[in-house]
KOLPA-915126 format. One line per 2 residues: number of its first residue (from 0); their letters; for each residue x, y, z of C-alpha. Coordinates in Angstrom, 1 decimal. Layout:
BEGIN
NUM = a = X,Y,Z  ...
//
This chain:
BEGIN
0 = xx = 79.5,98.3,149.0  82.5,98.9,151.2
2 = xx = 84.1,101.7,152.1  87.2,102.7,153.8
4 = xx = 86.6,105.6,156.8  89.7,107.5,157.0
6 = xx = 89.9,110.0,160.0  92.4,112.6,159.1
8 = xx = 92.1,114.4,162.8  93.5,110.5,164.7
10 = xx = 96.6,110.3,161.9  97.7,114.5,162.7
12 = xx = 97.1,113.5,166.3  100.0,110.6,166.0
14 = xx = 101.8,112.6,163.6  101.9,115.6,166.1
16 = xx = 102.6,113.2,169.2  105.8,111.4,167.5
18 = xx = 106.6,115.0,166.3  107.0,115.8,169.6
20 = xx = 108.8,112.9,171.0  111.4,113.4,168.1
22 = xx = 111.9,117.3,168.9  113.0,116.0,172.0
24 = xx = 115.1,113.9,171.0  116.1,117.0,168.4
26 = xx = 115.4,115.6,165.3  113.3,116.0,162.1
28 = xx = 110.5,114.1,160.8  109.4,112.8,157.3
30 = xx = 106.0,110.9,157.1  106.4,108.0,154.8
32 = xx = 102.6,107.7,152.5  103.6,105.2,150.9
34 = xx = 100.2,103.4,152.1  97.8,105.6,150.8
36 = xx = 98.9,105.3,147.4  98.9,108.7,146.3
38 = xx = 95.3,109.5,147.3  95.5,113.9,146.9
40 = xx = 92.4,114.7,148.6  94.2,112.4,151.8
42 = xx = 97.8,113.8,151.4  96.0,117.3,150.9
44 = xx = 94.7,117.2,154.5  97.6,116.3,156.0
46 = xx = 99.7,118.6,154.6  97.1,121.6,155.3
48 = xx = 97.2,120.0,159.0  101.1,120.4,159.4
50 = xx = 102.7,117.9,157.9  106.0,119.2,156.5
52 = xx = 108.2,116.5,154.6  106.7,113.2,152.8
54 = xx = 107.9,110.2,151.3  106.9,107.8,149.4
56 = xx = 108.1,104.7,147.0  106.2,105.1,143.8
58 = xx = 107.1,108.1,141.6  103.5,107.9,140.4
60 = xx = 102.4,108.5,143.9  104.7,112.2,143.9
62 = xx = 103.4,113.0,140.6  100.1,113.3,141.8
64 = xx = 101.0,114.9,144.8  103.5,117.6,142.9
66 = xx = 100.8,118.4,140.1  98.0,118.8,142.9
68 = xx = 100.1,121.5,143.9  100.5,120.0,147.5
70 = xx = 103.8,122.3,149.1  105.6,119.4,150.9
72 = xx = 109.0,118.0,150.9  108.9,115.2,148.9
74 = xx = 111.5,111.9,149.6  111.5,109.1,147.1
76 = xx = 111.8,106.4,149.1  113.5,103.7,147.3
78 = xx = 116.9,103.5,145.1  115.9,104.8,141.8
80 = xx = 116.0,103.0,138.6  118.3,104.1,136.0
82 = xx = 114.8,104.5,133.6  112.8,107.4,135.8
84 = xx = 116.0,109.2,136.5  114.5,112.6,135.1
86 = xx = 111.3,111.8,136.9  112.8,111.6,140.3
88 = xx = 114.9,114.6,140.0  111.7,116.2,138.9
90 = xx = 109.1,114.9,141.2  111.5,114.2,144.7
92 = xx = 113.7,116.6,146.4  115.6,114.0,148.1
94 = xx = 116.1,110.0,147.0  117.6,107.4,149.0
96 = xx = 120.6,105.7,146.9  123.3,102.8,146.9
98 = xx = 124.5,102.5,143.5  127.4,104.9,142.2
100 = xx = 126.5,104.1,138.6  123.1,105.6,139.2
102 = xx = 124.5,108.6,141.4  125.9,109.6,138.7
104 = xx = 123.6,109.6,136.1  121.5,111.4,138.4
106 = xx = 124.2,114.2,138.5  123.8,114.0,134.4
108 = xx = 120.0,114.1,134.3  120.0,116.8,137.0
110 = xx = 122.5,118.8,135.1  120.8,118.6,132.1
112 = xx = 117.8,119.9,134.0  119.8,122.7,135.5
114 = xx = 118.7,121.1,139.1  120.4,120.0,142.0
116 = xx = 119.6,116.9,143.7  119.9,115.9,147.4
118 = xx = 120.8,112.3,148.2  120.6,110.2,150.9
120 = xx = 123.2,107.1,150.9  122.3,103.5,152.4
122 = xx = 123.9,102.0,154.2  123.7,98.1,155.0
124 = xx = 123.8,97.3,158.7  122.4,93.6,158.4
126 = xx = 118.9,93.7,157.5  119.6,93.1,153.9
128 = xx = 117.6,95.2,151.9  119.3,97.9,150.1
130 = xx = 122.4,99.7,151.1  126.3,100.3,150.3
132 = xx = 128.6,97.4,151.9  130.0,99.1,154.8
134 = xx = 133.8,98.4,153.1  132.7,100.3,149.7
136 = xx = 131.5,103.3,151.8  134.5,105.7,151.9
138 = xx = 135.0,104.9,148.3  131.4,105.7,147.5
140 = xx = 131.4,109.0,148.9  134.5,109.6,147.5
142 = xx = 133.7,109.1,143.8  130.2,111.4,144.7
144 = xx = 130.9,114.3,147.4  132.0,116.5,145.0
146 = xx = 129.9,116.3,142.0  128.4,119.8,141.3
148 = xx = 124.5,118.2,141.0  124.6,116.4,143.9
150 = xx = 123.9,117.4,147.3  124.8,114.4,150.0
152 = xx = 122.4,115.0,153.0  123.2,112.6,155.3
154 = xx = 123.2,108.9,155.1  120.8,106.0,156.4
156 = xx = 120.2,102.9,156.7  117.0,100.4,157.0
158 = xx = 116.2,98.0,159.9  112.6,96.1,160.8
160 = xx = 111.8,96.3,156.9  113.0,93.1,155.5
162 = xx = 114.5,90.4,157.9  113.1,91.9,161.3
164 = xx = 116.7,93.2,162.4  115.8,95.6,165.3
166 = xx = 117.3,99.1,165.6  119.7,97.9,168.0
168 = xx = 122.2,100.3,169.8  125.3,99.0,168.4
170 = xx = 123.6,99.1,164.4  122.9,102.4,165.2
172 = xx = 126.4,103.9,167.1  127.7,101.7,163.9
174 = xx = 126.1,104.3,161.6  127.1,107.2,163.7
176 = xx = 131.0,106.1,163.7  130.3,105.8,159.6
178 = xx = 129.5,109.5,159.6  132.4,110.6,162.1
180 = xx = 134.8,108.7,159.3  133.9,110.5,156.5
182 = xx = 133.7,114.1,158.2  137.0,113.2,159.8
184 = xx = 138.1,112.2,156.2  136.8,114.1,153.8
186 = xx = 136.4,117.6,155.8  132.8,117.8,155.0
188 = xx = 129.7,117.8,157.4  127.0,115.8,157.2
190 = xx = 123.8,117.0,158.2  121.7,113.7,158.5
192 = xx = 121.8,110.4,159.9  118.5,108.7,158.7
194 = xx = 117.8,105.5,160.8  114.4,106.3,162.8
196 = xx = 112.0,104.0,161.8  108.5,103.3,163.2
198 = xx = 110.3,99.8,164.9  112.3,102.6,166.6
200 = xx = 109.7,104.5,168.3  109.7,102.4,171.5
202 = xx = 113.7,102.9,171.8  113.1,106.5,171.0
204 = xx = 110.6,106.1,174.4  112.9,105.0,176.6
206 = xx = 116.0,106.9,175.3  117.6,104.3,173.3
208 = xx = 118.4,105.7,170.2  121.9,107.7,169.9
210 = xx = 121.4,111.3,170.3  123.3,111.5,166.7
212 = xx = 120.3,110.0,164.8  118.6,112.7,163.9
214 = xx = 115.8,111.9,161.4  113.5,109.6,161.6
216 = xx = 111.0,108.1,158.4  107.7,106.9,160.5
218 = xx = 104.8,105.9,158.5  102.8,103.0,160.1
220 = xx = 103.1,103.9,163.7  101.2,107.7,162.4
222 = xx = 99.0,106.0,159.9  97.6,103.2,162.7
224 = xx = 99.3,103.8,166.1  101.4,100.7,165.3
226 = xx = 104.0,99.5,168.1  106.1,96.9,166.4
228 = xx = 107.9,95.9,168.9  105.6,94.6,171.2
230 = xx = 102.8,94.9,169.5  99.1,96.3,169.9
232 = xx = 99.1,100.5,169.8  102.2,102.8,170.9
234 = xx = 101.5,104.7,174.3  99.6,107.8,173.3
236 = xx = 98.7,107.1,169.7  95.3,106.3,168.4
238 = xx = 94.1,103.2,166.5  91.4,104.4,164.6
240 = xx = 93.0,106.4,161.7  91.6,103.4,159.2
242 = xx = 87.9,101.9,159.6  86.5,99.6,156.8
244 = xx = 83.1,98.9,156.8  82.2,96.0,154.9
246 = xx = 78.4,95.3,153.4  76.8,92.5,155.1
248 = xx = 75.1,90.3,152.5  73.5,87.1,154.4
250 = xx = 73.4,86.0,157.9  72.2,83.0,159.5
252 = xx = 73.0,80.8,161.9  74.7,77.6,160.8
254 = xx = 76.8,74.4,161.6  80.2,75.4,162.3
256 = xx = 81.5,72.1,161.2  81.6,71.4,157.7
258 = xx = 80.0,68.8,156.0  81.5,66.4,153.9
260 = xx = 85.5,66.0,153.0  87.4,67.7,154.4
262 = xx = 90.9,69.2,152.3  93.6,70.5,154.8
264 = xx = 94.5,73.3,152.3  91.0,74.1,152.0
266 = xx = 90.4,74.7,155.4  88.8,78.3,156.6
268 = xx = 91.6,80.5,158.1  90.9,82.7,160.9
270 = xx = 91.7,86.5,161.5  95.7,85.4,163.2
272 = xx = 96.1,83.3,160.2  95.6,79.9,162.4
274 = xx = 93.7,76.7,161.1  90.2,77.0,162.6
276 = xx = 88.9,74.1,164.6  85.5,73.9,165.7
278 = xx = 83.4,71.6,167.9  81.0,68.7,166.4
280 = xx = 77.6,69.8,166.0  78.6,73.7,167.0
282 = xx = 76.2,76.2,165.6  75.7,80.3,165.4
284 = xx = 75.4,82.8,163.6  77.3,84.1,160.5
286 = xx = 77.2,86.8,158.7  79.1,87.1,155.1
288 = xx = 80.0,90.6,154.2  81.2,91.9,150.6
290 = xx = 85.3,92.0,151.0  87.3,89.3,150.2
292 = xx = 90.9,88.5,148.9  90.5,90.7,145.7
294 = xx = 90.2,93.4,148.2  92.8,93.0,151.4
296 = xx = 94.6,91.1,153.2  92.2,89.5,154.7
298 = xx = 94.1,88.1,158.3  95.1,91.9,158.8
300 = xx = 90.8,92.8,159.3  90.6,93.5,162.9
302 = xx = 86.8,93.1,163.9  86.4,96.3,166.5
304 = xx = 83.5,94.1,167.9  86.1,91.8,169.9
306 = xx = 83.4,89.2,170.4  83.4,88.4,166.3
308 = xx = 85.8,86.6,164.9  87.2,86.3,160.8
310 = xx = 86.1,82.3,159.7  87.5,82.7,156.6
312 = xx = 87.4,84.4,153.1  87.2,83.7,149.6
314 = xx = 88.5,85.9,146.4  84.9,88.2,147.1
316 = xx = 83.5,87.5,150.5  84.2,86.8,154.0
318 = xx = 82.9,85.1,156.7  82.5,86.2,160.1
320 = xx = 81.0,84.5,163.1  79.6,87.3,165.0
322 = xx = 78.5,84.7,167.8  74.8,85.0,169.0
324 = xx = 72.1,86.5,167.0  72.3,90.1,167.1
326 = xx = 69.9,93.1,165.8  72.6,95.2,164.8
328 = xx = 74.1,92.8,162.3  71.2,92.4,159.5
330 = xx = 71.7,92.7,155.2  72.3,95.6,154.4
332 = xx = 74.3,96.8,157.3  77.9,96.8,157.7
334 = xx = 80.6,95.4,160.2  83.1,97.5,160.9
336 = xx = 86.9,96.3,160.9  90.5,97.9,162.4
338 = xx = 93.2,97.0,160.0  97.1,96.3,159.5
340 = xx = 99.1,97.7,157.4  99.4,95.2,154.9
342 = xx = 95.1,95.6,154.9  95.9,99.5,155.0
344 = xx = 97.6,99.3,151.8  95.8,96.9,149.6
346 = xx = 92.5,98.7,150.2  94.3,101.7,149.5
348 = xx = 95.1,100.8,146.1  92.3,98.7,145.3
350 = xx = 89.5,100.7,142.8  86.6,98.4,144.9
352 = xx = 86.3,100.3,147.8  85.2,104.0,148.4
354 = xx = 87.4,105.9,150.7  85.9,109.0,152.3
356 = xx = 87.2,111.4,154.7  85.4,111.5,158.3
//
């Protein structure tokens, strides 16, 4: 049996602290979720702890939330699909868009509803995920500022999502001069400029980011202390929001070095993702606990006891070398693993592992 420990008290610490560092910086917040895939009893605790506004990237995910009867602002995270039109307007107070055609039939669907619905539009700024070509921009807003079910917040942009474009100074001014054109042209303030990401954090640190952006969207620097930029965890965040413990099964000490052929694409991967290479005639001890490939991503399990090391998994079990024999690791007990966010989210939404609140 595994289960995932989450600590509620170390994510409202990060939220709190980046809360902070943003108010400085006079801007607003919204916690992206997206990784905890909708869990209410999670979402419940962090609301209740002072979390405000929330976003996330599966309608499915705010459905729960909304029918739980969590009180939160609620972002949909990602450019809507004509199909769930009536389901975002119903389940999001604000959704992130780049396509006039569906703007539109948002204003429709939210007429029909008697709602109004606040947009956010994208803007591309090079790391080629979603967002409005900067030359179709004025034309965008022109065809949508004034529809009577639409509200236009602010606009945003993505960077550090897709192609690893950092939040640079001159993507971000580039954003603010788009907002200084359209209030210049169309006589109409906008409130937000959404391009704070949790790659922006460090910039934020040192007073990088233009005093204009003023909303940021953080989720993995508050979910695991994340820095992104140079890795490891963000001055004055904690690490330990997520701890799996996995169910060790067998240990023993063995040969490190296989025996017979030997299939380069077969070969055990270690907990960086590198080819492992071991010594002729190397022994000690394994242990093989009850997560595997089914469950996570397996090179994103983090052993906190630095001295094992991840051999290599298959679709149900894992292998870790945990070194010299040791009376803590027996059957029956478990090994207990920091994770990434790619781990984070897998085990989130996998039905295999328990998840309890510590």
């Amino acid at each position: 049996m595994n289960r995932l420990l989450i600590n509620t008290e170390t994510i409202l610490h990060n939220y709190h602290y980046v809360k902070r560092l943003i108010g400085m910086h006079n801007g607003q917040l919204t916690v992206v979720i997206k990784a905890l895939c909708g869990n209410v009893e999670v979402v419940r605790s962090l609301v209740d702890g002072g979390i405000k506004s929330i976003a996330d990237s599966r309608l499915e995910n705010l459905k729960a939330i909304t029918e739980a009867g969590i009180e939160a602002e609620r972002w949909y995270l990602k450019p809507p699909h004509p199909d769930e039109l009536e389901e975002v307007i119903k389940y999001s107070d604000v959704s992130l868009n780049t396509e006039l055609s569906t703007v539109m039939e948002i204003n429709r669907a939210a007429e029909k509803s008697g709602l109004k619905h606040r947009i956010l539009l994208m803007i591309e700024l090079g790391d080629l995920r979603e967002g409005i070509l900067p030359g179709s921009l004025v034309e965008m807003y022109n065809n949508v500022f004034s529809l009577g079910n639409i509200e236009i917040v602010g606009i945003g942009t993505n960077l550090g999502c897709l192609s690893g474009a950092v939040p640079g100074v001159d993507q971000l001014m580039q954003l603010v001069l788009y907002r200084e054109l359209l209030e210049l042209k169309f006589k109409k303030k906008i409130q937000i400029v959404s391009a704070g990401s949790s790659a922006s954090l460090p910039f934020l640190i040192q007073g990088a980011i233009p005093k204009q952006v003023n909303h940021f969207r953080v989720g993995e620097s508050i979910l695991l202390g994340s820095d992104l930029i140079q890795g490891g965890t963000l001055a004055g965040l904690k690490e330990d929001g997520f701890i799996l413990e996995a169910g060790i099964v067998e240990v023993k000490e063995k040969s490190l070095t296989p025996i017979g052929e030997i299939h380069e694409d077969l070969q055990p991967f270690n907990s960086q993702g590198e080819q492992k290479q071991y010594n002729p005639g190397e022994r000690g001890f394994r242990a093989v606990i009850t997560v595997g490939e089914l469950d996570t991503d397996i090179a994103g399990l983090i052993p906190v006891n630095t001295a094992y090391e991840v051999a290599g998994a298959s679709s149900d079990l894992t292998v870790v070398n945990i070194g010299r024999d040791d009376p803590n690791v027996s059957v029956g007990n478990y090994i207990r693993f920091r994770v990434s966010y790619s781990a984070l989210i897998r085990l989130m939404n996998n039905k295999y592992t328990d998840k309890e609140i510590i």
